[in-house]
C-alpha positions in Angstrom: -70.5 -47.1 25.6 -69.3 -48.5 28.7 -67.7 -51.6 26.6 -66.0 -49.0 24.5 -64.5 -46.5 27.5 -63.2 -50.4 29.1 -61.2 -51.1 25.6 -60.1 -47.1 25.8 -58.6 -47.8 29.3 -56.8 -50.8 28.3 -55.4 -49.7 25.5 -53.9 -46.5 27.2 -52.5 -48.9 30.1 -51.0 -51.2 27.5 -49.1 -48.0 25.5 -47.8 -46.5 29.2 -46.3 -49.9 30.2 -44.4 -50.0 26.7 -42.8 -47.3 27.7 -38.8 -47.8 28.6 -36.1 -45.4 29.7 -33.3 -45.7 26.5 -30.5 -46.8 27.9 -27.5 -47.9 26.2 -28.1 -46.3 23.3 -24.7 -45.5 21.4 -24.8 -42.2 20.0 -23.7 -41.0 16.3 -20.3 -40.5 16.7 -19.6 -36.5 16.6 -17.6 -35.1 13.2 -16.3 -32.0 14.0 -15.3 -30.5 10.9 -13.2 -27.3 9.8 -14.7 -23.8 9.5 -14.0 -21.0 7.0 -14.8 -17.6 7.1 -13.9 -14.8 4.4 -15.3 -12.1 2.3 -13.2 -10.5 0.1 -13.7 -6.9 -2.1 -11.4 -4.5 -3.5 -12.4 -1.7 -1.2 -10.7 -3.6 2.2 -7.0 -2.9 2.8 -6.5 -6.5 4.2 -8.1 -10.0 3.9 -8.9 -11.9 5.8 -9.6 -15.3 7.0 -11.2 -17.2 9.9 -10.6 -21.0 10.6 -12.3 -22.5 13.1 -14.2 -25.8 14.3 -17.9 -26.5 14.1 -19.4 -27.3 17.0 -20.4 -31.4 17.2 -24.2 -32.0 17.9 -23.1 -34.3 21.0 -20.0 -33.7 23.5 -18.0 -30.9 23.3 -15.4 -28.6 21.1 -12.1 -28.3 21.5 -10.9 -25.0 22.4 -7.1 -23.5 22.0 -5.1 -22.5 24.7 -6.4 -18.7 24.7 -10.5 -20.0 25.0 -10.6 -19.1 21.5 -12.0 -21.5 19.2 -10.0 -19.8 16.4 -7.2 -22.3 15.2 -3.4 -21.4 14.8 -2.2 -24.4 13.4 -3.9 -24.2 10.1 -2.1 -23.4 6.5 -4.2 -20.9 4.7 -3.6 -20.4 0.7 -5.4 -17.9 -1.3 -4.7 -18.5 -5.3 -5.1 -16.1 -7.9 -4.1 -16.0 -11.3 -1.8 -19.6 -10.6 -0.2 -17.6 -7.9 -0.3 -18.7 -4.4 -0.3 -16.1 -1.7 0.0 -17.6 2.0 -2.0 -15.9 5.1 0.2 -15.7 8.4 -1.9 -15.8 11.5 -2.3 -12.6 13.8 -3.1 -12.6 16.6 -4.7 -8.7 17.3 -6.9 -9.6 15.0 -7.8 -13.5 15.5 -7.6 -14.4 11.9 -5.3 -15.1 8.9 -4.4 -12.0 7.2 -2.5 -10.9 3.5 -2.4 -6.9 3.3 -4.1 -6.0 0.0 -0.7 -4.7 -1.3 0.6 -8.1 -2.0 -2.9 -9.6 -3.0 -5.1 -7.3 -4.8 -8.8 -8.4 -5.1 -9.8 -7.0 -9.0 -13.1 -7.0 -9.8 -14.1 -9.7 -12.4 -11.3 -11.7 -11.2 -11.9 -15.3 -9.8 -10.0 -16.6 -6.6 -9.9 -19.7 -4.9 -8.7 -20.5 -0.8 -7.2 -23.3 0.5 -7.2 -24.4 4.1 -5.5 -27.4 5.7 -4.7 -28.5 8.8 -3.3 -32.0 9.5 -4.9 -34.6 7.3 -8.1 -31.9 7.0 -8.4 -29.9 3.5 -10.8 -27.5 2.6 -11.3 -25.5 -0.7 -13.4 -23.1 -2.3 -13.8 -20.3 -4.6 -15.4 -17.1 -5.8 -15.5 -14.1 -8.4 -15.9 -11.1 -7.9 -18.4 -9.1 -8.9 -18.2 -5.4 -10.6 -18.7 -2.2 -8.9 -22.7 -1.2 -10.3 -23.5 2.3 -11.4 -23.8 4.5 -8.0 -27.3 6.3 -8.2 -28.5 5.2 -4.9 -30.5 8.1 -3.7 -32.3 9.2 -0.6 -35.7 10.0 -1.8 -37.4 11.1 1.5 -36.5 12.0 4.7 -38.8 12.6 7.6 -38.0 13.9 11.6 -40.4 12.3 14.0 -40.6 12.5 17.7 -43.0 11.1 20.1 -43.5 10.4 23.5 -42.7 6.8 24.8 -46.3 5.1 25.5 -44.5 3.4 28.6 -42.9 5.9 30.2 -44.7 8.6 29.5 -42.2 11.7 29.9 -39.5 10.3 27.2 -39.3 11.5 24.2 -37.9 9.5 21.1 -36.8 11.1 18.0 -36.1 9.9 14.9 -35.7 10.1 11.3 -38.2 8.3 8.8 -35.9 7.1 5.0 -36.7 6.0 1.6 -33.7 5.5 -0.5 -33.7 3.1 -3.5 -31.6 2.6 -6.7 -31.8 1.3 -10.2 -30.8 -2.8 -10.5 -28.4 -3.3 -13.7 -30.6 -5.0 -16.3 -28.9 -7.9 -16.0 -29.6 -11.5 -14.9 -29.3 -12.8 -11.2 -27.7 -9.6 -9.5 -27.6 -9.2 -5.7 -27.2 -6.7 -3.3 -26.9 -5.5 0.5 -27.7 -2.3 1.5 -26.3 -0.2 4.2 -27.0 2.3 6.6 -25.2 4.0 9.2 -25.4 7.0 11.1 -23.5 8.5 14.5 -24.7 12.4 16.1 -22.3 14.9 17.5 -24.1 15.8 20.8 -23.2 18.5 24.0 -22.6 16.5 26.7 -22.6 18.9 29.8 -20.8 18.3 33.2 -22.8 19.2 36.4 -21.3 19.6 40.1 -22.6 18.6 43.3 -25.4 21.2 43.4 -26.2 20.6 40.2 -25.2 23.2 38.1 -23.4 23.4 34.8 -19.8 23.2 35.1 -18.4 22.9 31.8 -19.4 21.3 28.3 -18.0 18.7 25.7 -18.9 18.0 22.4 -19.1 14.2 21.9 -20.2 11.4 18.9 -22.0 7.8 19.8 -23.6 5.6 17.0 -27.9 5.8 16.3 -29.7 2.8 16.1 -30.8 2.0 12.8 -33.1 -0.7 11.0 -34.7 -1.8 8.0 -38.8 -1.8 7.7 -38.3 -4.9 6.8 -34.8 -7.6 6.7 -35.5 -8.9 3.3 -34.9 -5.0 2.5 -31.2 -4.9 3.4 -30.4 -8.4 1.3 -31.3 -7.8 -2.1 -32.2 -9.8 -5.1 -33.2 -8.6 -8.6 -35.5 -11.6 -8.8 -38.8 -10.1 -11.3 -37.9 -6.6 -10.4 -34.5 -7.0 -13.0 -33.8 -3.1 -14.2 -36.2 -2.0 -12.2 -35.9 1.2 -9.4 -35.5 -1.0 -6.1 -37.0 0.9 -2.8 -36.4 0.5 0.9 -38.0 2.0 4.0 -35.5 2.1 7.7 -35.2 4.4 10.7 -32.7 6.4 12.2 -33.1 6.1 16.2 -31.7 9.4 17.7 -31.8 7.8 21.2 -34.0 9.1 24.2 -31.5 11.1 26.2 -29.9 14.7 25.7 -32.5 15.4 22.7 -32.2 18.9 22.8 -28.4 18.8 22.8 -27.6 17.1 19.4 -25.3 19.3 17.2 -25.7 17.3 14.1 -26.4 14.0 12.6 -24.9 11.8 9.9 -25.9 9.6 8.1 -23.4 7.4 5.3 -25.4 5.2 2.8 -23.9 2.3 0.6 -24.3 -0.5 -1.5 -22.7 -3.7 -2.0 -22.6 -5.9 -5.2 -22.0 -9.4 -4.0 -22.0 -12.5 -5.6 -24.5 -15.0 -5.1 -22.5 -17.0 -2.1 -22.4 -14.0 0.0 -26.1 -13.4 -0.5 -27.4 -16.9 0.1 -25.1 -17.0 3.1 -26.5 -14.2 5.1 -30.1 -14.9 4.4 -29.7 -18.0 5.4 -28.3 -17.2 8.3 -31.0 -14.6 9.3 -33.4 -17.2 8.8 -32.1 -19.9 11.0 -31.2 -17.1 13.6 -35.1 -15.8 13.3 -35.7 -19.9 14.0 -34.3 -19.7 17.4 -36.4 -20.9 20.2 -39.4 -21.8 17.9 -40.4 -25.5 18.0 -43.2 -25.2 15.6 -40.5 -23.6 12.4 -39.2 -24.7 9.6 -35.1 -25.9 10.5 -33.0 -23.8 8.4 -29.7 -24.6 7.0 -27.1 -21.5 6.5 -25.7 -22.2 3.3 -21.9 -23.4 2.9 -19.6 -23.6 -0.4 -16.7 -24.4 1.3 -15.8 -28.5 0.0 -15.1 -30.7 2.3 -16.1 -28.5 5.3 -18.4 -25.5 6.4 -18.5 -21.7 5.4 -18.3 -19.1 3.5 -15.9 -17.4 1.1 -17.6 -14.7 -0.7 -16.8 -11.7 -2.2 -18.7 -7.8 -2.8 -17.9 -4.4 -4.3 -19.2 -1.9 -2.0 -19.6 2.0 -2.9 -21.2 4.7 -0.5 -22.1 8.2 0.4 -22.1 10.1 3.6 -24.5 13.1 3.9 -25.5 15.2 7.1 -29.2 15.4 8.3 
């Protein structure tokens, strides 16, 4: 045993001394490539595109002279139908824009986009998919409130949803589905002694979620045809309870092609990655050639109801 635990030491000795600081080692050298950003749908009133430059892996990115790392000498193209439409940059909104009244996004239709800056071109395309039967229902409702376990004295209160809606039997459809909801609240002004001096009505946003996120992106994958059901929560918030007017809530549903599906849960994934050492890496899915990004395109139809 003691002839063993000698050959152990040794060994263990031998690996630390083989040990060496790297230095001089040449890194990869960094390609920093271009970065597109669009979705496109006949509902928006102006399109839109975002060029940028993806951040290298060693040293650092080049910036513009507003800190921005949008670029504004890039020439964008959009090409539908043989006819080329070019974007002009703006800057209010940071991007390269074409008001929908020049360039109409038609459901069916396939478009392609075109970005190039210097010696640097980019290309991809999409189609875009048809507007699906609207018979996406709220099924149940509930209003919860409970006191918060940490506090003690604060009350939460909020609404409990299952809404689903029939998939189009039809091969390889996909989906995101959206919730929103804002309150109309009194919000009351006090004075110094504390009494009521007057009274406003006022709206702010609720927090709401998904039970789950595979709920919100939305694959008919074996359930083609079939009623599709998910579960979220409408946070009310914790303050002024007792004051809230009314509650809205607006429900929708977009029918995106596959590129904008595969591009967001990709990117939930690696984002739910973060900070993990032990997970899977996750790429976020690209079908922009010769670069990184996304152009995509959705039909989005929605209701509005108050609670």
């Amino acid at each position: 045993m003691k002839k063993y635990s000698i050959i152990l030491s040794v060994v263990i000795i031998a690996l630390a001394s083989c040990q060496k600081n790297a230095t001089g080692v040449k890194l990869p050298p960094a390609k920093i490539q271009l970065v597109v950003q669009s979705f496109i749908s006949p509902q928006d009133s102006l399109i839109k595109v975002n060029v940028s430059e993806s951040t290298p892996i060693f040293g650092q990115t080049q910036q513009n002279n507003l800190g921005s790392s949008t670029l504004l000498d890039a020439k964008v193209e959009i090409t539908h139908n043989s006819v080329i439409y070019n974007l002009l940059y703006d800057a209010k909104e940071l991007a390269y824009i074409i008001d929908s009244n020049h360039l109409k996004i038609i459901a069916g239709e396939t478009y392609s986009i075109k970005v190039t800056r210097g010696s640097e071109t980019v290309t991809a395309n999409c189609t875009v998919p048809f507007a699906v039967p609207f018979d996406l229902s709220l099924d149940k409702i509930e209003l919860k409130a409970e006191i918060d376990p940490q506090s003690k004295d604060t009350l939460t209160k909020y609404y409990r949803l299952t809404t689903s809606f029939t998939d189009q039997p039809s091969p390889s459809d996909y989906y995101r589905l959206y919730i929103n909801s804002n309150s109309t609240t009194w919000e009351y002004l006090y004075n110094n002694q504390g009494g009521i001096i007057d009274s406003v009505l006022s709206s702010h946003p609720n927090f709401t979620s998904f039970e789950k996120e595979e709920q919100e992106y939305v694959t008919d994958v074996d359930q083609n045809g079939q009623r599709i059901f998910q579960n979220s929560t409408i946070y009310l918030g914790t303050s002024s309870i007792s004051n809230i007017v009314s509650s809205e809530i607006t429900l929708g549903i977009m029918h995106t092609d596959i590129n904008y599906y595969k591009y967001h849960t990709s990117a939930l994934a690696h984002l739910n990655n973060q900070g993990n050492p032990f997970a899977e890496p996750s790429l976020v899915f690209t079908n922009i050639q010769g670069g990184l990004g996304i152009f995509a395109a959705y039909n989005y139809r929605y209701w509005t109801k108050n609670l």
